[in-house]
C-alpha positions in Angstrom: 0.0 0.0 0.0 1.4 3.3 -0.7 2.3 5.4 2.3 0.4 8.4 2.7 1.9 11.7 5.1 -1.0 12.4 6.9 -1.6 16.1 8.3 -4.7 17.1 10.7 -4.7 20.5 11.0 -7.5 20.8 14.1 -6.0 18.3 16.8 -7.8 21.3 18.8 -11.2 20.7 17.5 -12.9 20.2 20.6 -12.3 23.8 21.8 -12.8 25.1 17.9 -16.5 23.3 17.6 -17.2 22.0 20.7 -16.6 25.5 22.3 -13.9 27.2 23.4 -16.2 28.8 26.6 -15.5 25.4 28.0 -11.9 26.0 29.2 -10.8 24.4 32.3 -11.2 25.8 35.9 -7.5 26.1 36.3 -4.7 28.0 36.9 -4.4 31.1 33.6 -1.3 29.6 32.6 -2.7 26.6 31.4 -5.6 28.4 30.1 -3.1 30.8 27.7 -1.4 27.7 26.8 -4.9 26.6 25.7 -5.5 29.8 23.8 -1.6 29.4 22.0 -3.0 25.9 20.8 -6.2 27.0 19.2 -4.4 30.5 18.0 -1.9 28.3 16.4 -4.6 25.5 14.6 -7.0 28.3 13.7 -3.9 29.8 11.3 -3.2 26.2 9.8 -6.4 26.3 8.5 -6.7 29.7 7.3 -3.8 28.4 5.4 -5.2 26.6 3.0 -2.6 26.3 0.3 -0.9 24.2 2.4 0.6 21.0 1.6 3.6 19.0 1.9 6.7 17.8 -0.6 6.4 14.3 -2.1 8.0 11.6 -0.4 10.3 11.1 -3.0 11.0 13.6 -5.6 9.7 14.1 -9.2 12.4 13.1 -11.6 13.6 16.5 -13.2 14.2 14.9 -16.8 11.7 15.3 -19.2 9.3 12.6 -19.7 10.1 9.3 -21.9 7.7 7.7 -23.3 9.9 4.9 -24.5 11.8 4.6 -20.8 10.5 1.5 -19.1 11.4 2.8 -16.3 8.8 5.5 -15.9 5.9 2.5 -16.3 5.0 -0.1 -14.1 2.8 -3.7 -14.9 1.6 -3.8 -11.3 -2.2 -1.9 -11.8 -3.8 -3.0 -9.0 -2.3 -4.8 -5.8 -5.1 -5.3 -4.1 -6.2 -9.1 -4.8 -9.5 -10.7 -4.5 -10.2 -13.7 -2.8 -9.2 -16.0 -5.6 -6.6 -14.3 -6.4 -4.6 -14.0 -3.1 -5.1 -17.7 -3.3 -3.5 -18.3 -7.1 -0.8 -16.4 -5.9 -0.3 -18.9 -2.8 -0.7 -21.5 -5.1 2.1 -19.9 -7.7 4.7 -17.9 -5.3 4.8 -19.8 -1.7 6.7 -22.5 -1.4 7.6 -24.8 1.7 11.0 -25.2 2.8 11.3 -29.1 5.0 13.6 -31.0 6.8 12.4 -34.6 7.3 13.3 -35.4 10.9 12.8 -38.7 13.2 9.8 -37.9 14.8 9.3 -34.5 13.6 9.6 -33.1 10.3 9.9 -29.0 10.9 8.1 -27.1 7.5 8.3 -24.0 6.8 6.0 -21.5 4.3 7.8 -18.7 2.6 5.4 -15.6 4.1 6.8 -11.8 3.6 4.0 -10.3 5.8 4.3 -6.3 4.5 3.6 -8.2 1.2 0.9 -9.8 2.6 -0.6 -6.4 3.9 0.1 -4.4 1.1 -1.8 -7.4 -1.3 -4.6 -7.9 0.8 -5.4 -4.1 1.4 -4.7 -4.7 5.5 -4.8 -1.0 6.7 -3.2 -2.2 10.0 0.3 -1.5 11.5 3.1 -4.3 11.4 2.1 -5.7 15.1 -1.4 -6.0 13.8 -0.7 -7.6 10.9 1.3 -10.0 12.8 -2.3 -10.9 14.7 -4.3 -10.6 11.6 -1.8 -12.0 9.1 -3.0 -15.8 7.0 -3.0 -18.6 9.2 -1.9 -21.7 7.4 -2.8 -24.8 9.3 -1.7 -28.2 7.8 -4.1 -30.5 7.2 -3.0 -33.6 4.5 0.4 -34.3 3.9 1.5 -36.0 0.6 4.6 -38.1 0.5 7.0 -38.7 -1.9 5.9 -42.3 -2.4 2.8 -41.5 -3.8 0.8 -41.9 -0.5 -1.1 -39.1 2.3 -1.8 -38.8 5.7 -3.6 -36.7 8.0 -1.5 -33.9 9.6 -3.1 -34.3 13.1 -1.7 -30.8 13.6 -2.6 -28.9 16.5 -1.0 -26.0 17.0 0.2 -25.2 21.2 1.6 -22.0 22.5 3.6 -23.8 25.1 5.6 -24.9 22.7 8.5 -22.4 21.8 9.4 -23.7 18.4 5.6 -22.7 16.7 6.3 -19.7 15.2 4.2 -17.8 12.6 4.2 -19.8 9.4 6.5 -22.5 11.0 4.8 -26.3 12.1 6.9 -29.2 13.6 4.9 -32.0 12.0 4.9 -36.1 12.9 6.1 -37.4 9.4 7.2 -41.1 8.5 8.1 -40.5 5.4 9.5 -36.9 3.5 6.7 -34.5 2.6 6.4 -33.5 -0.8 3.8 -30.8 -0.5 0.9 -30.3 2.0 -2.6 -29.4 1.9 -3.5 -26.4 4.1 -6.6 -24.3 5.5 -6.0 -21.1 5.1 -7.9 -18.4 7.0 -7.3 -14.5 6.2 -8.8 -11.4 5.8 -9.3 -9.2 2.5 -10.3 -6.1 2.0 -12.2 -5.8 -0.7 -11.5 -2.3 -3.4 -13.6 -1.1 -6.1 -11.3 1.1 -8.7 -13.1 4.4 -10.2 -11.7 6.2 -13.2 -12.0 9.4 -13.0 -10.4 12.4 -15.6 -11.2 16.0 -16.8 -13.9 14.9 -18.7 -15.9 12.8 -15.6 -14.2 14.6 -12.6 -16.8 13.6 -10.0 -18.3 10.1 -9.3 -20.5 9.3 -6.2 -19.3 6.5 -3.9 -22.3 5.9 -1.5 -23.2 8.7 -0.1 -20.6 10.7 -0.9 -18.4 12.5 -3.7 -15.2 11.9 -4.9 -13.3 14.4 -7.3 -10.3 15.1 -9.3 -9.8 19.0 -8.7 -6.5 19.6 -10.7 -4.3 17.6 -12.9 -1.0 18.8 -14.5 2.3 17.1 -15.6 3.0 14.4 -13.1 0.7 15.6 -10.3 -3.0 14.9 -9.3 -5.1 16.6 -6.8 -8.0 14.6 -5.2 -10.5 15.6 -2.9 -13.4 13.4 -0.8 -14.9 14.0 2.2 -13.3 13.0 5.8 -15.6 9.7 5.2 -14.0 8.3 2.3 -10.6 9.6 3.9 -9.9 6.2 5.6 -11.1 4.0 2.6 -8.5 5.7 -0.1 -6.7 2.3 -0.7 -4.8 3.8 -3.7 -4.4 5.6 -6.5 -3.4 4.7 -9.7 -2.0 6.8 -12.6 -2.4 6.0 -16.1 -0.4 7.3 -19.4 -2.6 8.5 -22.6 -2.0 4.6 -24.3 -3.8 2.7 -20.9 0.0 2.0 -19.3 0.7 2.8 -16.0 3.0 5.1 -14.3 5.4 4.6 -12.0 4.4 6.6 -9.0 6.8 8.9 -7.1 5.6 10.3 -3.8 2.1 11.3 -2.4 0.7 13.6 0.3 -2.5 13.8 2.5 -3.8 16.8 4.5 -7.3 18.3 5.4 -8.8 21.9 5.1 -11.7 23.4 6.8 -15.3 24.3 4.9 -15.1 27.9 3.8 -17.7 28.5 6.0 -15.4 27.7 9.3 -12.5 29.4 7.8 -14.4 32.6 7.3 -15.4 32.4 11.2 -11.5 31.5 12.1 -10.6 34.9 10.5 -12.7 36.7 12.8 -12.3 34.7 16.1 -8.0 34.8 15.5 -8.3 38.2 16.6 -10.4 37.5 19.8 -7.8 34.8 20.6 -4.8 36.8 20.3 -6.6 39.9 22.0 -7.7 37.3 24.6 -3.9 36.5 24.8 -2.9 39.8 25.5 -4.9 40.8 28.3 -4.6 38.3 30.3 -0.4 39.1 29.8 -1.3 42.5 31.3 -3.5 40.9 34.0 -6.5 42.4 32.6 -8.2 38.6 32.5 -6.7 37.0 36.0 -9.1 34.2 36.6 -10.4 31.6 34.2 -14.2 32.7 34.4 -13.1 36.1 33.0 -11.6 34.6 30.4 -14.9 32.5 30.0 -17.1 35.8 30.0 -14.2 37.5 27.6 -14.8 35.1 24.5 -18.5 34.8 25.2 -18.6 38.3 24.9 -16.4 38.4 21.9 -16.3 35.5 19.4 -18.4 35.8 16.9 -21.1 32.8 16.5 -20.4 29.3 15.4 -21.1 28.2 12.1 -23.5 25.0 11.8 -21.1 23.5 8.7 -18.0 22.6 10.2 -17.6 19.3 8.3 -14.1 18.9 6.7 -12.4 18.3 3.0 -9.8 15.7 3.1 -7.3 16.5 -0.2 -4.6 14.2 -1.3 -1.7 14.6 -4.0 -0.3 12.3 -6.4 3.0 12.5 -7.9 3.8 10.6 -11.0 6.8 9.7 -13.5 4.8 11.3 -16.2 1.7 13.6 -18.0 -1.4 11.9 -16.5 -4.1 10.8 -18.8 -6.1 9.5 -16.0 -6.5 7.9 -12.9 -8.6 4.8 -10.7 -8.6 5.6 -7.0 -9.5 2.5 -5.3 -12.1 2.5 -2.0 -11.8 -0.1 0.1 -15.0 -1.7 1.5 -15.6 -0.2 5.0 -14.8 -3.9 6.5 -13.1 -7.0 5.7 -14.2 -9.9 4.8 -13.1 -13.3 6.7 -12.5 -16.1 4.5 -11.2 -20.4 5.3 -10.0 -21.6 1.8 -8.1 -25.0 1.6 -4.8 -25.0 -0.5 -2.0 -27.0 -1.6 1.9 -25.7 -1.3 4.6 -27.6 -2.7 8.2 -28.1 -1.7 11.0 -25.6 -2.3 11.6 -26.4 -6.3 15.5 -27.2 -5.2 14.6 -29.9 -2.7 11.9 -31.1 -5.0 14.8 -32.0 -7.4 16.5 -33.9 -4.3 13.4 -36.1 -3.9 13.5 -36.9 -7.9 16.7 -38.6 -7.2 14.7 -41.0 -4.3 16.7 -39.6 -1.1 16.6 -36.8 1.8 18.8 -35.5 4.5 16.9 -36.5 7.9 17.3 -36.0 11.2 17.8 -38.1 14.2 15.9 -35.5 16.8 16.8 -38.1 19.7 20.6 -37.6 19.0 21.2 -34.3 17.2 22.7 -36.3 14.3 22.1 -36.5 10.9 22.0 -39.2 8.1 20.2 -39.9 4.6 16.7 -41.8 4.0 14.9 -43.0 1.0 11.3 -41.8 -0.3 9.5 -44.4 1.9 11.3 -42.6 5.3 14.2 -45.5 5.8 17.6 -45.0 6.6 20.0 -45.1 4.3 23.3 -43.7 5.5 22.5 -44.3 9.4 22.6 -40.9 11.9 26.2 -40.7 12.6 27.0 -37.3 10.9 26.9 -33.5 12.7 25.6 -32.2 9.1 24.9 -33.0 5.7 23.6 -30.6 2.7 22.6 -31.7 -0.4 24.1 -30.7 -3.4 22.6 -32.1 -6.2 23.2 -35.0 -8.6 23.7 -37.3 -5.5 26.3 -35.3 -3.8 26.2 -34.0 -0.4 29.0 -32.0 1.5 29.2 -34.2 5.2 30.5 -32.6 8.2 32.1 -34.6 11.0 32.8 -32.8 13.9 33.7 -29.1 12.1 34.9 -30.5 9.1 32.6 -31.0 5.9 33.8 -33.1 3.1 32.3 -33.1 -0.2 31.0 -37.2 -1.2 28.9 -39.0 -3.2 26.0 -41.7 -2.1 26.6 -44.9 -2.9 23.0 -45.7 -2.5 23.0 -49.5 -3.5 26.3 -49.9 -0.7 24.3 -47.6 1.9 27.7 -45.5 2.0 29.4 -42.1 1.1 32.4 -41.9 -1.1 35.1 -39.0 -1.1 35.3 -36.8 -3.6 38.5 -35.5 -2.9 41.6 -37.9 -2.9 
């Protein structure tokens, strides 16, 4: 998901709106503190040209057409149901080591991908809470046969980690069959462009208000603010750009920002007299301002705005809304073994563990021993060789399958 600099001019709303006659019975200096705030919030939104930098800055070469590097194929990374699913199926991969009794298995899981694909508006830790749990649930061997996974996973046990299972195996896993349970946010992509600037999204409005070379302005009320997913820019031929920073911030309604510009003064008036001990008690300051400030308005709503910077002249654009709440979904999949150690089990053996004595040996697709557990490490390295370490040496041999024994390499 693309980060977005978010700026809230008001954190002092609830003296603004809510009334500012409600000051605290205190001491005055906390009361001019509380006047300092609102003088200073009331002039950030009187301010309302204001806006921020892009994260990253706008290349300063003109625009390319023919540079790849200004495009991007990725359109849309917010995946549906199925698709989060196809892309298990296609990208994730287990990594295994067969061990007596265990096996330990592993699923290849980059969680900020996992937010940013599934639309998760959450922060790391919560991600970590909310992330797709994989529970095993068949396990296919490499001899053709299955078994239940009779998984069940225990936090007492130190070694379940996210995405990591210590599973009872008799035989090497080829790949597994897993429930997976996540949650998606679902996002609906609207074009919008100088031609159709304004398109409805439930009950409210979401606009394009400017766009020049490389740079978008956006607007939508505060109740869309938290459902901007994204926003996509797209050259005059349908490609799209590569994007290159993006800002966030909020404005008043004109009709708040007219009554700022008159109650400003009767802060900073309000400011002064109680620095020449004109106003010494916190009533007086109450009776001062009701006195003074001129009368709320009844529209007080706010305009969230948002720019987008992009690697080039924007033809259009589809800002995505998310849907207000996820959806929970249990699908079953299949993951397969790490493609390298798949290409170990085509040549009928595994490096396996003997859990009981920290030692390691070689079986054969049907779980047996075929170098015994007598060696601190072995890695595979293809076309039946395997570096074996005795002690803290490691010496590259060869199986000798049919003699159940390892021959040097090396004379």
């Amino acid at each position: 998901m693309t980060y977005k600099l978010n700026i809230v001019f008001f954190c002092c709303a609830v003296f603004l709106f809510s009334g500012c006659l409600s000051l605290p019975d205190n001491d005055m200096a906390e009361s001019k503190e509380n006047l300092e705030n609102l003088i200073s919030d009331a002039e950030n939104q009187i301010d309302v040209e204001f806006s921020l930098k892009p994260t990253t800055v706008i290349p300063k070469n003109d625009f390319d057409e023919k540079d790849y590097r200004n495009f991007t194929d990725q359109q849309n990374k917010y995946l549906s149901e199925d698709e989060f699913i196809s892309a298990v199926k296609k990208d994730f991969f287990l990594a295994s080591q067969f061990g007596k009794p265990k096996s330990a298995v592993s699923i290849s899981l980059n969680l900020i991908n996992v937010k940013e694909l599934l639309g998760l508006d959450l922060s790391i830790d919560e991600v970590y809470e909310n992330a797709p749990k994989f529970t095993p649930n068949v396990l296919h061997f490499w001899d053709g046969t299955v078994a239940s996974a009779n998984y069940n996973a225990s936090p007492a046990n130190d070694e379940l980690e996210y995405n990591h299972f210590l599973i009872d195996a008799s035989k090497p896993i080829r790949n597994i069959d897993f429930d997976v349970w996540f949650k998606n946010y679902k996002s609906t992509g609207y074009r919008l462009d100088l031609s159709k600037p304004k398109i409805k999204v439930g009950n409210s409005w979401l606009e394009i208000k400017s766009n020049e070379a490389g740079e978008v302005k956006i607007n939508y009320p505060k109740a869309l603010a938290n459902r901007v997913a994204e926003v996509q820019g797209f050259y005059k031929d349908g490609r799209a750009l590569r994007k290159s920073g993006s800002t966030a911030y909020s404005i008043s309604s004109k009709a708040t920002v007219a009554w700022l510009k008159e109650a400003l003064p009767v802060y900073k008036k309000a400011v002064e007299e109680i620095d020449h001990e004109r106003l010494r008690a916190p009533q007086a300051l109450k009776s001062f301002l009701a006195e003074k400030l001129p009368k709320k308005p009844a529209d007080t709503n706010t305009i969230e705005f948002s720019k987008h910077f992009f690697s080039g002249p924007v033809a259009y654009v589809t800002v995505y809304i998310r849907d207000e709440k996820p959806t929970n979904t249990l699908r079953k999949v299949t993951v397969n073994l790490l493609k390298e150690r798949e290409e170990i089990g085509k040549e009928g053996y595994f490096v396996a563990v003997d859990d009981a004595k920290q030692l390691s040996g070689i079986v054969d697709v049907q779980g047996n021993w075929i170098i015994n557990p007598t060696y601190d490490k072995i890695d595979a390295m293809g076309d039946g060789k395997f570096n074996v370490r005795e002690g803290r040496i490691g010496t590259p041999r060869k199986l000798d399958v049919k003699n159940r024994k390892f021959i040097d390499l090396l004379p």
